[in-house]
C-alpha positions as a printed Julia matrix, in Angstrom:
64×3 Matrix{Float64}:
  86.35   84.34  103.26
  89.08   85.24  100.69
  92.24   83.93  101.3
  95.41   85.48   99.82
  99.12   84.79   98.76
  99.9    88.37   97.88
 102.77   88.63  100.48
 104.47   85.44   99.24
 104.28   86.67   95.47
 105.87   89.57   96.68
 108.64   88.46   98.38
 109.05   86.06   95.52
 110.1    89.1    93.41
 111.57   91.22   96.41
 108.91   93.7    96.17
 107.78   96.36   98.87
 103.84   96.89   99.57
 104.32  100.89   98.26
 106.11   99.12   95.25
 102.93   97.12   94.9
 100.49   99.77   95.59
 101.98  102.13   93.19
 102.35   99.5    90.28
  98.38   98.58   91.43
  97.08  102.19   91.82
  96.42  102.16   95.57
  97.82  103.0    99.14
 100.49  100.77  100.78
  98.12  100.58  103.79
  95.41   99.22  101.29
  98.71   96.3   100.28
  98.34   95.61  104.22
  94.88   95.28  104.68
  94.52   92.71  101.79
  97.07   90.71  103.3
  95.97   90.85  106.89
  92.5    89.68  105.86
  90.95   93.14  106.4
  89.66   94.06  102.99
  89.0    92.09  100.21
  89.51   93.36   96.61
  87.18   94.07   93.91
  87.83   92.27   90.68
  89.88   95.1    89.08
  92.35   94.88   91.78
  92.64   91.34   92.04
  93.29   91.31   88.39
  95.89   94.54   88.41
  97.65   92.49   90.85
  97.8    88.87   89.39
  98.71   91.41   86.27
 101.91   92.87   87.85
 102.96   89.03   89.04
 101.98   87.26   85.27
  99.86   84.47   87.2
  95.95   84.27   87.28
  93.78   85.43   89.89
  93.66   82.05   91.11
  96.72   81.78   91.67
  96.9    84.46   93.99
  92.95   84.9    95.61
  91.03   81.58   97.01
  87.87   81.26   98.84
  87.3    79.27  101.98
């Protein structure tokens, strides 16, 4: 399971999922999903996202 502190990041910069998604190049509902636990990225996202928040992949992604 891939566990994720995309929510926290984001309200560390006071950012909205749709901010997120757009910055990312997917749907807010997509934003929700990966933080619920529903979906897990593919590599490209994970990295477009640790991208937009200057940290590694790592930093944001773990698996349990």
């Amino acid at each position: 399971m891939i566990k994720n502190r995309i929510k926290e990041y984001r309200a560390k910069h006071d950012m909205k999922q749709s901010e997120l998604a757009n910055l990312v190049g997917v749907r807010r509902e997509t934003i929700g999903n990966l933080e619920k636990g529903r979906y897990n990225p593919s590599l490209v996202l994970a990295w477009n996202i640790a991208k937009v928040f200057n940290v590694t992949i790592e930093d944001i992604f773990t698996v349990e």
